[in-house]
Backbone bond lengths (Angstrom), bond angles and torsions (degrees), N, CA, C in turn:
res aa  C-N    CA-C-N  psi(-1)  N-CA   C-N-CA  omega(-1)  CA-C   N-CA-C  phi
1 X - - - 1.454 - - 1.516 108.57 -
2 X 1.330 119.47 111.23 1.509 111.93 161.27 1.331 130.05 -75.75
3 X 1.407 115.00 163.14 1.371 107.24 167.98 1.161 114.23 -117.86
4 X 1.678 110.35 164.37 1.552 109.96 -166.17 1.255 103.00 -113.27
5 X 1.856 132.06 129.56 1.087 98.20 173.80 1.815 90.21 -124.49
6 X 1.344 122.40 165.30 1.364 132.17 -168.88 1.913 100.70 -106.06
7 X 1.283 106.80 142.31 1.360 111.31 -175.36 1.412 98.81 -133.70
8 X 1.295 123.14 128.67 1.648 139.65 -162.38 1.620 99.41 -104.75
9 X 1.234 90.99 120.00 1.765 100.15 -176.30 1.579 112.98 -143.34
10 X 1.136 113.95 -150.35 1.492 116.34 -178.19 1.529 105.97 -87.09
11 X 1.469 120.62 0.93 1.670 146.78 171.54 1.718 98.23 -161.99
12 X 1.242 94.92 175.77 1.748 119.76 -165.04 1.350 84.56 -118.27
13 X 1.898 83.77 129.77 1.591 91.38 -178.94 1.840 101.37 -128.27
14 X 0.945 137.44 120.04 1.472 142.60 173.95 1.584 116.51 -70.78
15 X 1.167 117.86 87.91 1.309 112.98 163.55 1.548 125.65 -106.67
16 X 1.129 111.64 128.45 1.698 132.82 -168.52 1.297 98.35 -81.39
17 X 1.461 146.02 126.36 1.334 154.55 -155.12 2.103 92.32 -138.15
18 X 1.032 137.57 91.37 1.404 133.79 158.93 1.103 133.10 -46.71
19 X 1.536 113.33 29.44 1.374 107.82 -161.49 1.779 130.04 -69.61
20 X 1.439 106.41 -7.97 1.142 107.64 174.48 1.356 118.40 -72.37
21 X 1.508 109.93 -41.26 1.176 120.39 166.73 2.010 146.51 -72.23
22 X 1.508 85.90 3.28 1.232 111.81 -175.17 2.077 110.20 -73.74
23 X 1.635 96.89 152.10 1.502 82.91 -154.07 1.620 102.58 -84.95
24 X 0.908 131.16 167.10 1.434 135.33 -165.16 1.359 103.60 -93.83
25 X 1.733 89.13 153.37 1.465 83.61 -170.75 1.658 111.86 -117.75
26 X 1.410 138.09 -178.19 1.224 135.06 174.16 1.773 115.32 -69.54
27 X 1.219 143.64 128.94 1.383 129.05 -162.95 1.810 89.17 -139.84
28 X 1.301 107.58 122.30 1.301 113.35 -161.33 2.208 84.75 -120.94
29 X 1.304 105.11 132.92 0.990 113.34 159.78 1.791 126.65 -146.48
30 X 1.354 95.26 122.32 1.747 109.86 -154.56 1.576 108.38 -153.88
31 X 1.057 122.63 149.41 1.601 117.11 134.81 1.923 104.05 -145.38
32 X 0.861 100.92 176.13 2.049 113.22 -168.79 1.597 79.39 -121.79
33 X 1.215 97.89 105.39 1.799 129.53 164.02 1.450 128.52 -79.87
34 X 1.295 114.09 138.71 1.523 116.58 176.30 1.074 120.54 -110.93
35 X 1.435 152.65 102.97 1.018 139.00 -152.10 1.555 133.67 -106.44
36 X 1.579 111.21 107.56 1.668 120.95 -145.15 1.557 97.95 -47.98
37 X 1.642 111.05 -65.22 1.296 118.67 -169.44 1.047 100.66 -124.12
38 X 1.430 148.54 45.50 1.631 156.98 146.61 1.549 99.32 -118.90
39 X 1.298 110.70 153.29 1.523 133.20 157.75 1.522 102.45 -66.49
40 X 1.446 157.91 141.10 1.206 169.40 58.77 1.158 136.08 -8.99
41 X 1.285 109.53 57.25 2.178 110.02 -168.51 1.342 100.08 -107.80
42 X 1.630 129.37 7.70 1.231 94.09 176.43 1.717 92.33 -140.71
43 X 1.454 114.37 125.87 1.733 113.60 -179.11 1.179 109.05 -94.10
44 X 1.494 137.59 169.70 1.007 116.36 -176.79 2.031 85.02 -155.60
45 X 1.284 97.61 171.66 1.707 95.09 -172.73 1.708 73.24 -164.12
46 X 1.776 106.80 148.26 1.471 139.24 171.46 1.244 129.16 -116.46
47 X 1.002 131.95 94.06 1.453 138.72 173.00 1.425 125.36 -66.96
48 X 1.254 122.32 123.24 2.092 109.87 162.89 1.638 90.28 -142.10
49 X 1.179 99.34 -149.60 1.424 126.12 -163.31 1.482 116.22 -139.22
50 X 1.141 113.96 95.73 1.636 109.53 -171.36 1.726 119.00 -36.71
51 X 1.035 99.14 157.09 1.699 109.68 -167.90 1.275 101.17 -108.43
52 X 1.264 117.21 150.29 1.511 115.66 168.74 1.161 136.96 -44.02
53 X 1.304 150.50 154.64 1.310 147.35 -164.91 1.594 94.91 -101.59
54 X 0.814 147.53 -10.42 1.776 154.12 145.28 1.178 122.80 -113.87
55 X 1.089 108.37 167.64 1.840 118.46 -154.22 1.500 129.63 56.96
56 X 1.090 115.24 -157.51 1.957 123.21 -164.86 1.363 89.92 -113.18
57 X 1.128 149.73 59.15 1.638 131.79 174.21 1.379 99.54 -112.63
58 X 1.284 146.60 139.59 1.180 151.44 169.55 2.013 126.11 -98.83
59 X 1.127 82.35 112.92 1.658 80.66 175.61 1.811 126.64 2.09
60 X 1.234 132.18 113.71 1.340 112.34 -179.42 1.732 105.25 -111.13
61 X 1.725 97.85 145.78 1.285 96.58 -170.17 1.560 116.51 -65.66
62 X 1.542 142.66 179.23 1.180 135.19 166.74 1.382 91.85 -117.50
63 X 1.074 112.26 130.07 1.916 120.53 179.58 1.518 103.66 -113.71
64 X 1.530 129.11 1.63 1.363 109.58 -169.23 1.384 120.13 -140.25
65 X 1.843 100.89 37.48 1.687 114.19 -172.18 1.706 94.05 -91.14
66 X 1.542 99.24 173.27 1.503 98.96 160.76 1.415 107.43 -108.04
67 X 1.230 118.48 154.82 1.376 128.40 -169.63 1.306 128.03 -131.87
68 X 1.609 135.02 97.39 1.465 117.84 -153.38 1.375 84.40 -140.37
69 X 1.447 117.63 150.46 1.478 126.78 156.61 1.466 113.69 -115.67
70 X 1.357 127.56 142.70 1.455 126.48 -154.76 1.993 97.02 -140.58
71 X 1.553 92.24 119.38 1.227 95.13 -177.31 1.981 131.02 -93.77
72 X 1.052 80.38 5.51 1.827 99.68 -178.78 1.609 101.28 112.65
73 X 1.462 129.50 -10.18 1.059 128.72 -160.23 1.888 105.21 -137.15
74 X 1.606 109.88 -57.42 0.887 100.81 -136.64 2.184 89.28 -140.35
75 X 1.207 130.54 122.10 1.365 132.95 -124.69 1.586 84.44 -126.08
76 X 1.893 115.27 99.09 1.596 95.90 179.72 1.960 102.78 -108.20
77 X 1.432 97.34 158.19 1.441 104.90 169.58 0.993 119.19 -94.46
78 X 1.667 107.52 127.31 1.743 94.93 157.16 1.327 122.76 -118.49
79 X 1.709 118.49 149.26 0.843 152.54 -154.95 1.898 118.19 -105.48
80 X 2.012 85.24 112.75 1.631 85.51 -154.19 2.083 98.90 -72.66
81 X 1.289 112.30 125.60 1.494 120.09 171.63 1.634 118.96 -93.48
82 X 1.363 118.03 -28.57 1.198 110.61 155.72 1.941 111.87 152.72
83 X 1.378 99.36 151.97 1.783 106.07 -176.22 1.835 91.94 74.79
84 X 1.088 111.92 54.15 1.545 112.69 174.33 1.802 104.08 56.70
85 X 1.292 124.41 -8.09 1.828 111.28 173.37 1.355 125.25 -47.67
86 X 1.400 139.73 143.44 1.278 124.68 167.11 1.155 103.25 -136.90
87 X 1.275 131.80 166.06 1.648 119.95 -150.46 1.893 97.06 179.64
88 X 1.580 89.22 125.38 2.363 86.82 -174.22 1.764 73.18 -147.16
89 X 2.093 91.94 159.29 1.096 101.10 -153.65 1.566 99.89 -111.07
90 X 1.266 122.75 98.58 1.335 118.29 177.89 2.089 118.56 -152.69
91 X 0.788 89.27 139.43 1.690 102.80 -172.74 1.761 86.99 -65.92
92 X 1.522 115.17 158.19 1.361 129.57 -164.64 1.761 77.72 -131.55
93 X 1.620 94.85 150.23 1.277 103.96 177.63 1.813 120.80 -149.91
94 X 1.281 113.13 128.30 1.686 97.84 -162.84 1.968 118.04 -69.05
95 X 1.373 74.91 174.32 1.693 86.43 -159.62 1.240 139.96 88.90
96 X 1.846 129.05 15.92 1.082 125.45 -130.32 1.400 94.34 -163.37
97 X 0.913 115.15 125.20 1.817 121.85 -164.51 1.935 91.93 -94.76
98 X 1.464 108.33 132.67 1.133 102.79 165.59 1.839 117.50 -129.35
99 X 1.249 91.42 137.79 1.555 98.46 -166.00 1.854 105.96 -93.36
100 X 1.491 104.25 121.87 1.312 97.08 155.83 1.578 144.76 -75.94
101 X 1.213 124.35 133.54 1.601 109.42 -178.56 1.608 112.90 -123.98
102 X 1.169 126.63 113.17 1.239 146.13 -166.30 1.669 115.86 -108.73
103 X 1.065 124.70 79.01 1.609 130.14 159.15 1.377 122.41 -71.51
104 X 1.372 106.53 117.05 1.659 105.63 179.46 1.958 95.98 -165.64
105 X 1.474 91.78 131.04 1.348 111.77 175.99 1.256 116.60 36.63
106 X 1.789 96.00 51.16 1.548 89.00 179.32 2.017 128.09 105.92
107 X 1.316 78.32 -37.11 1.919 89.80 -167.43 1.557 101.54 -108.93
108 X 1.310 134.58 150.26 1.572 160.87 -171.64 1.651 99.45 -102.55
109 X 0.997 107.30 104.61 1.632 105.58 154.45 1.786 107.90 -110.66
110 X 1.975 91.95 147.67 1.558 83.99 -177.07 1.769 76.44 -130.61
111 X 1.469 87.70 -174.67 1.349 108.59 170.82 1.550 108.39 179.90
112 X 1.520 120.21 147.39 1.360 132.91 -175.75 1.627 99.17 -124.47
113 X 1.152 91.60 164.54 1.895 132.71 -175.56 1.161 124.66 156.85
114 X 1.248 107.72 123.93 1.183 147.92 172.93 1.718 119.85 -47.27
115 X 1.244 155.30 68.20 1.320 136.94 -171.35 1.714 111.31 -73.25
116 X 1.049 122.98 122.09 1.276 153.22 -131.32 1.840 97.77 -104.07
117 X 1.495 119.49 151.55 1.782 106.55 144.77 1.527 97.58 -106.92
118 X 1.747 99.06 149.32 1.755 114.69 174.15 1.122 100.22 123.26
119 X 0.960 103.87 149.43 1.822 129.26 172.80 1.281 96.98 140.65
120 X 1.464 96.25 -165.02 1.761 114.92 -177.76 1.563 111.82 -119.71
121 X 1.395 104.37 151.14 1.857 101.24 165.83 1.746 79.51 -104.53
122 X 1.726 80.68 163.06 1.618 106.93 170.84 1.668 87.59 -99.72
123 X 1.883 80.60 140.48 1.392 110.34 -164.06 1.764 103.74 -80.76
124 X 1.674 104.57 -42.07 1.356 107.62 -156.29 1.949 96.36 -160.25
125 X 0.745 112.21 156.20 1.799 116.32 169.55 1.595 95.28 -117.15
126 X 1.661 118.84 157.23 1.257 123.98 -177.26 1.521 98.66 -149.31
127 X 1.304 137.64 172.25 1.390 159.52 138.46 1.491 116.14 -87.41
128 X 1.480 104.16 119.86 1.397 103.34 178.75 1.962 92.92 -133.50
129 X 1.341 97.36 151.56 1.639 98.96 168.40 1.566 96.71 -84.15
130 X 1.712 109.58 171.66 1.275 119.24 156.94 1.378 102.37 -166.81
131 X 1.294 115.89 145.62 1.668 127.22 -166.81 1.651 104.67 -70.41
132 X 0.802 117.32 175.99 1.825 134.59 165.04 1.644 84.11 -66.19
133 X 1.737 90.86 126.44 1.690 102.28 153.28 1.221 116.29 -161.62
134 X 1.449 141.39 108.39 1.304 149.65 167.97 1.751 105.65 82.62
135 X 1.624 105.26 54.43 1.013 112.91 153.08 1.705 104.55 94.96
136 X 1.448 107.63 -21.52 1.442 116.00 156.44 1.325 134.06 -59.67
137 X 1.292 134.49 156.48 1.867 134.61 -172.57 1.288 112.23 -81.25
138 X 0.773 139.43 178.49 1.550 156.85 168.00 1.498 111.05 -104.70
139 X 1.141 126.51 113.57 1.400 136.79 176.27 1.446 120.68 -171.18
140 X 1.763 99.26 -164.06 1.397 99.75 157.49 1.509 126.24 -106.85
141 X 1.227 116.29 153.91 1.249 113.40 -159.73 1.970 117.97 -121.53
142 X 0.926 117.47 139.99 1.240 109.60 164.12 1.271 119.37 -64.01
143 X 1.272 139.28 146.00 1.255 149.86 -177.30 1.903 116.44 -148.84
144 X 1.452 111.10 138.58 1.032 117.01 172.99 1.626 133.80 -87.15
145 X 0.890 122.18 144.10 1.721 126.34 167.24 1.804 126.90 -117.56
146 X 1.474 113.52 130.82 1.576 83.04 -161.01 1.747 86.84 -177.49
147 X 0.891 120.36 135.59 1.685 130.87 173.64 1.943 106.41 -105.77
148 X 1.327 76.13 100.20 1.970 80.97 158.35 1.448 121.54 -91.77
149 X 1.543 107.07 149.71 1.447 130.01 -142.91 1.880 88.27 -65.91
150 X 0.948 107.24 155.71 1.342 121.08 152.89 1.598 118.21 -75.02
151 X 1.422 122.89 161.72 1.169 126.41 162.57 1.851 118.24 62.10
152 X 1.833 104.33 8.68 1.377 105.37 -159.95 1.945 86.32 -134.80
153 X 1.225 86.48 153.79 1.548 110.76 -161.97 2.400 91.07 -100.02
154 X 1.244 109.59 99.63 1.558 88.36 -177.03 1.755 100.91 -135.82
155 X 1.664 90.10 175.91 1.400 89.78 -163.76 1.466 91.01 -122.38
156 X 1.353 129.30 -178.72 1.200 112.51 158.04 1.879 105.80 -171.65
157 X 1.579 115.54 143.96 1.207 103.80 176.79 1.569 93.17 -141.44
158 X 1.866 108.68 142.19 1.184 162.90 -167.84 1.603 97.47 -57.38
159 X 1.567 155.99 152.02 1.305 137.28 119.14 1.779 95.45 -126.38
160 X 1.144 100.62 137.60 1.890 99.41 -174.46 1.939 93.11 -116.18
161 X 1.775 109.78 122.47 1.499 95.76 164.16 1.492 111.59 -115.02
162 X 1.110 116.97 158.23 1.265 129.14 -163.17 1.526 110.63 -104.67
163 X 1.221 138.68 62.90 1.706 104.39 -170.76 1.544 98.85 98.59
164 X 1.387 119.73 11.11 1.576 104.86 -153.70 1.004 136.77 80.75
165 X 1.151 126.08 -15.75 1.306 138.64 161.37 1.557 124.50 -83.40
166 X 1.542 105.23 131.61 1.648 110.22 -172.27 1.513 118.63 -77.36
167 X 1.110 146.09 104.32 1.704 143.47 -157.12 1.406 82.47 -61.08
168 X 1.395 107.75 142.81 1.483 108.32 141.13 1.516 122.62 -145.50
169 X 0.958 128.31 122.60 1.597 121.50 -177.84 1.312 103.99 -159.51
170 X 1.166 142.43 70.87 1.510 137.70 177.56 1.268 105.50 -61.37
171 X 1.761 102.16 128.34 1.779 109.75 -171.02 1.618 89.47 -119.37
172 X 1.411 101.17 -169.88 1.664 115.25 -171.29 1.491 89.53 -69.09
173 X 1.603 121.91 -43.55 1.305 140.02 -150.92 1.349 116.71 -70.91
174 X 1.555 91.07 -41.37 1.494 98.43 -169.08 1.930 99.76 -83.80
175 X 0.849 126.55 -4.50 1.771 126.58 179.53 1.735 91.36 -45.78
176 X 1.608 104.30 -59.38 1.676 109.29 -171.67 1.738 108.18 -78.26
177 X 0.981 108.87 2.31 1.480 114.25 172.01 1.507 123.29 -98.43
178 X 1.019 108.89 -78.19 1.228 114.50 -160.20 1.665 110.62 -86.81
179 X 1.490 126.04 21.02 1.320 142.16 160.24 1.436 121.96 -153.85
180 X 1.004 125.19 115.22 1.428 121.07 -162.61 1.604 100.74 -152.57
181 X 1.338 101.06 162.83 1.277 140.91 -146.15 1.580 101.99 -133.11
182 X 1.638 113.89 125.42 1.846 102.68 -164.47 1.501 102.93 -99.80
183 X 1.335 123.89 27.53 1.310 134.21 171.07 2.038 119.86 -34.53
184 X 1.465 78.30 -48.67 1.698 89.65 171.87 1.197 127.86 -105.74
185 X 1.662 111.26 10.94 1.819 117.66 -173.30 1.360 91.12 -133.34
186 X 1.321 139.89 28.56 1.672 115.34 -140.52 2.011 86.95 -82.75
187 X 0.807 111.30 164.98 1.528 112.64 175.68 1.991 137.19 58.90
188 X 1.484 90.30 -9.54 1.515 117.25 171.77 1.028 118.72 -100.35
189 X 1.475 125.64 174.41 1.733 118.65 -173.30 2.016 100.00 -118.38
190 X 1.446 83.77 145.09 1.355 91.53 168.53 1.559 115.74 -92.22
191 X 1.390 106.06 128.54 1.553 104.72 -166.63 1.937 105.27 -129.17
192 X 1.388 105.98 110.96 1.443 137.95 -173.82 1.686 94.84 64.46
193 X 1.211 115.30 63.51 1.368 129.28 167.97 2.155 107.32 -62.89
194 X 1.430 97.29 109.15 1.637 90.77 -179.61 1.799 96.89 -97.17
195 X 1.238 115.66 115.69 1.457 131.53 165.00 1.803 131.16 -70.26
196 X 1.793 80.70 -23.88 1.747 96.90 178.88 1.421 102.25 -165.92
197 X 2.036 94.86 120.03 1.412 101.19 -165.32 2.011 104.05 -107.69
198 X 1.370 97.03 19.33 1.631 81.76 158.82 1.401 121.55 -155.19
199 X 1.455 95.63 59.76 1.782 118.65 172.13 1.604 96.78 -126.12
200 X 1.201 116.32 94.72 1.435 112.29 175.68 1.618 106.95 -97.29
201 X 1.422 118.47 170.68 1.602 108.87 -162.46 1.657 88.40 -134.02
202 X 1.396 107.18 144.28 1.314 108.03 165.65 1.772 118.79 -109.84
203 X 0.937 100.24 -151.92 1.805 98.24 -170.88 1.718 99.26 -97.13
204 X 1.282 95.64 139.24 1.870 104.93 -172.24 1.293 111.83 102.33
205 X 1.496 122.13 -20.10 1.218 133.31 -164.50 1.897 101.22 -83.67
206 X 1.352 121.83 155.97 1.163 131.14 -152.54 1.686 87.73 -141.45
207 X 1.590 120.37 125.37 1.283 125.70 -175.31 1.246 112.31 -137.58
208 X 1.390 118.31 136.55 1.299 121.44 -164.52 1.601 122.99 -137.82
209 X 1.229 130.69 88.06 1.461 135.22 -177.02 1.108 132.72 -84.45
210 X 1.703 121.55 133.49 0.888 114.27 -139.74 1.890 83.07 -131.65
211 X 1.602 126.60 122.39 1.229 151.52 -178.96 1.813 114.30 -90.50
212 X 1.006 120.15 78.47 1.546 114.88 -161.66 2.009 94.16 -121.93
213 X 1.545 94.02 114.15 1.570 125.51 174.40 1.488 101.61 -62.31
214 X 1.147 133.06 103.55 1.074 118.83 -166.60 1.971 102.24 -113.00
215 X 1.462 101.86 161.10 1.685 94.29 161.34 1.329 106.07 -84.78
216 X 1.512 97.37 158.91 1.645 105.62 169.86 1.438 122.26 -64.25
217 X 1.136 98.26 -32.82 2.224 87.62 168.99 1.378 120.20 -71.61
218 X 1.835 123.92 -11.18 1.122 134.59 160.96 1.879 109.10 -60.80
219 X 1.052 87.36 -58.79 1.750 109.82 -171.97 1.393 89.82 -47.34
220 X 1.632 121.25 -65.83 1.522 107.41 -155.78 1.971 112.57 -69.39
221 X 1.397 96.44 -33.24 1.402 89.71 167.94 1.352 142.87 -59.59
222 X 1.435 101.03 -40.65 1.748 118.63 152.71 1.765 126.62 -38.79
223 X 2.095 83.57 -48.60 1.667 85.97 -179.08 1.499 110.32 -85.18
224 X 1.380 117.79 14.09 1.555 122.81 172.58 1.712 116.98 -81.24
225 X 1.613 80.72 -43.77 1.593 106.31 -175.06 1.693 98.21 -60.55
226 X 1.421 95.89 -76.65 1.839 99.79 -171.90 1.828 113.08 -40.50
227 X 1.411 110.31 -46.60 1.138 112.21 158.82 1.481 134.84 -19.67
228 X 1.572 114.79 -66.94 1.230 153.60 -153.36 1.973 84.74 -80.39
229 X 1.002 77.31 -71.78 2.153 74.59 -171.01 1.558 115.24 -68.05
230 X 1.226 105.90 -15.38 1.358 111.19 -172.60 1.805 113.66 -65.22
231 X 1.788 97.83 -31.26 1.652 124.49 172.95 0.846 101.15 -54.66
232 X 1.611 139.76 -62.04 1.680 156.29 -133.84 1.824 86.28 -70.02
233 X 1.299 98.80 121.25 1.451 128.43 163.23 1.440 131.07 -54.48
234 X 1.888 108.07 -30.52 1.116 104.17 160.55 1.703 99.00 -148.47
235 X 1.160 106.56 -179.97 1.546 90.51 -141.44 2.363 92.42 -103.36
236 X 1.611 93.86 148.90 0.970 83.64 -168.16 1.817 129.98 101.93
237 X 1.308 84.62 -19.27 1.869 118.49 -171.83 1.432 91.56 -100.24
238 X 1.128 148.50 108.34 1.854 129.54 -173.39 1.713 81.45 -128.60
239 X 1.048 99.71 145.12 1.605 115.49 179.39 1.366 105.46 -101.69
240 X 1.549 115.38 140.70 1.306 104.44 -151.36 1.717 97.86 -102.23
241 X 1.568 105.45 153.93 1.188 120.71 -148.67 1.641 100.89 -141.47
242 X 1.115 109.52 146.69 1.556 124.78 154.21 1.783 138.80 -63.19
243 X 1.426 109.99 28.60 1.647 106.38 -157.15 1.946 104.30 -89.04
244 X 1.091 101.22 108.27 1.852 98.09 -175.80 1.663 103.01 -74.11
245 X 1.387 104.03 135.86 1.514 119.10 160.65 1.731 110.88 -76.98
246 X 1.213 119.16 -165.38 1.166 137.05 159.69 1.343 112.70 -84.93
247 X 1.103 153.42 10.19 1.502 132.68 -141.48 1.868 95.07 -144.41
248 X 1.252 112.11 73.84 1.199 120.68 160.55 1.448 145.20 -58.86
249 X 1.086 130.78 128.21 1.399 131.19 178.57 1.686 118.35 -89.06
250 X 1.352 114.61 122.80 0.972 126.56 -144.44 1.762 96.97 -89.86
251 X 1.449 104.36 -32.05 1.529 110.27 178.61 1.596 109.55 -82.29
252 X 1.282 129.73 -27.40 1.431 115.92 -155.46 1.755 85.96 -157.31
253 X 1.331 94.24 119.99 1.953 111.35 -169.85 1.672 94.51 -67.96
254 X 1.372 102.31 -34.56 1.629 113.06 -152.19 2.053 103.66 -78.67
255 X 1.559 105.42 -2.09 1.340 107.40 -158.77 1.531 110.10 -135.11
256 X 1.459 119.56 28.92 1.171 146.08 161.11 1.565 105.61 -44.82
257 X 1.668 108.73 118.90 1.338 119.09 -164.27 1.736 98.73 -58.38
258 X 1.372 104.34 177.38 1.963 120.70 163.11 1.303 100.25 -109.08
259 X 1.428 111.19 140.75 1.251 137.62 170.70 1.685 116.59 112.17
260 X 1.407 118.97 -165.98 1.659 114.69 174.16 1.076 114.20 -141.14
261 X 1.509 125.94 151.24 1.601 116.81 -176.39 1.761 94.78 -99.13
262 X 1.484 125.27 162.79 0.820 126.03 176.19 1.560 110.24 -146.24
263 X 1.599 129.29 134.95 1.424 109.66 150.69 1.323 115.90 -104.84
264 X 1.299 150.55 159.35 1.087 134.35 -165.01 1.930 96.15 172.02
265 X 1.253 106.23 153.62 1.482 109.88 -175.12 1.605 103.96 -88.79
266 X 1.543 106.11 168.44 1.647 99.25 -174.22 1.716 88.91 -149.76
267 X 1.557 92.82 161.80 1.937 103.28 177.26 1.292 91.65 -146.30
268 X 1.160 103.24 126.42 1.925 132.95 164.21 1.151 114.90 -100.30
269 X 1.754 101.72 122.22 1.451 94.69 160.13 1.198 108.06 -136.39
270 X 1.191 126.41 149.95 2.150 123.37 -166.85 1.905 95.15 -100.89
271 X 1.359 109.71 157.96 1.696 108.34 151.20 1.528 90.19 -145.45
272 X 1.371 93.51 169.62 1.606 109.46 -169.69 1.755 79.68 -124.96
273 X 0.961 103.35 154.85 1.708 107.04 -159.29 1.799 87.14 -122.66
């Protein structure tokens, strides 16, 4: 089924866009973590196959690429365990560019990043209430605590789990939330920092934050992404867009995977609510 979309000009021009039918692409989602105040020995990176931009079809995993990350030195495998996961056991360490290598049906995907020193650990997690505001719930909320470095240029993006579970809902709101840039805090502490204002937690509930130093070409791609869905009218509906990852295909220019590799340091902290 195509879709039609109409483009308003000095005449009406009809262009037919195939997007249902368009061929899927490789969607790699990973980064090789350092871990501020956790141990980190085991990385893990996810593979599927993009799904159509219409209809009910759901992402399918790829279980049968090869998967290696290469650190300038030392070349680890990972080992697919299952639902497209792949997962090799090695501590990440700063200063040290790590290259991805992706074999599948033929074609080489690579990708580089840099793991960086700087960022922040989270100091403390807290509960704060906050009323209904702009379409958000009324509850209690997780909130962050955390002093960023002085004199350092950082990026940083948010993941909140619930129970084990990864929140996800990118709102207009959360663009300035849940990825940020210390442009306007650089050297001060953020104190009961809310990252995501409509996951409220009740009692029994188990919360878990996740502090990830990010590079700025991570950051801007992220804030492309959150961007991009944040438009979508109804949710789940993502209008399809042009945002390039890092993760190139070495055989075919035109078939450059979805998603971004990242290395970057991370700080965990759990609360039991």
């Amino acid at each position: 089924m195509a879709v039609t979309i109409i483009i308003f000009s000095a005449c009406e021009k009809e262009t037919n866009l195939d997007l249902k039918n368009a061929s899927p692409k490789l969607v790699v989602e990973g980064n090789v973590l350092l871990g501020i105040d956790t141990i980190i020995n085991q990385q893990e990176m996810k593979l599927s196959l993009s799904a159509n931009y219409t209809g009910n079809s759901n992402p399918l995993p790829v279980t049968n690429a090869i998967v290696m990350v290469n650190d300038g030195t030392n070349t680890y495998t990972y080992n697919h365990i299952e639902n497209g996961v792949y997962r090799s056991g090695f501590i990440a360490a700063t200063n040290k560019t790590y290259k991805l290598i992706i074999n599948y049906e033929g074609d080489e995907y690579n990708a580089y990043e840099t793991l960086k020193v700087g960022g922040a650990a989270i100091d403390s997690l807290t509960v704060n209430y906050f009323p209904s505001a702009l379409g958000s719930p009324e509850g209690n909320f997780i909130t962050v605590n955390a002093n960023d470095p002085l004199n350092e240029r950082n990026f940083y993006l948010w993941q909140l789990y619930i129970n084990d579970k990864l929140m996800i809902n990118p709102s207009p709101g959360n663009i300035y939330r849940a990825i940020q840039k210390d442009d306007f805090f650089n050297g001060r502490p953020l104190i009961n920092y809310l990252p995501f204002d409509n996951f409220p937690v009740v009692t029994g509930d188990i919360a878990r934050m996740h502090q990830l130093n990010i590079s700025e070409q991570m950051h801007n791609y992220y804030y492309s992404i959150f961007n991009l869905t944040a438009s979508s009218p109804v949710s789940g509906d993502v209008p399809p867009g042009k945002i390039r990852g890092n993760i190139l295909n070495l055989n075919k220019s035109d078939k450059n995977a979805l998603g971004y590799f990242g290395a970057c340091s991370v700080s965990i902290k759990t609360k039991k609510i």
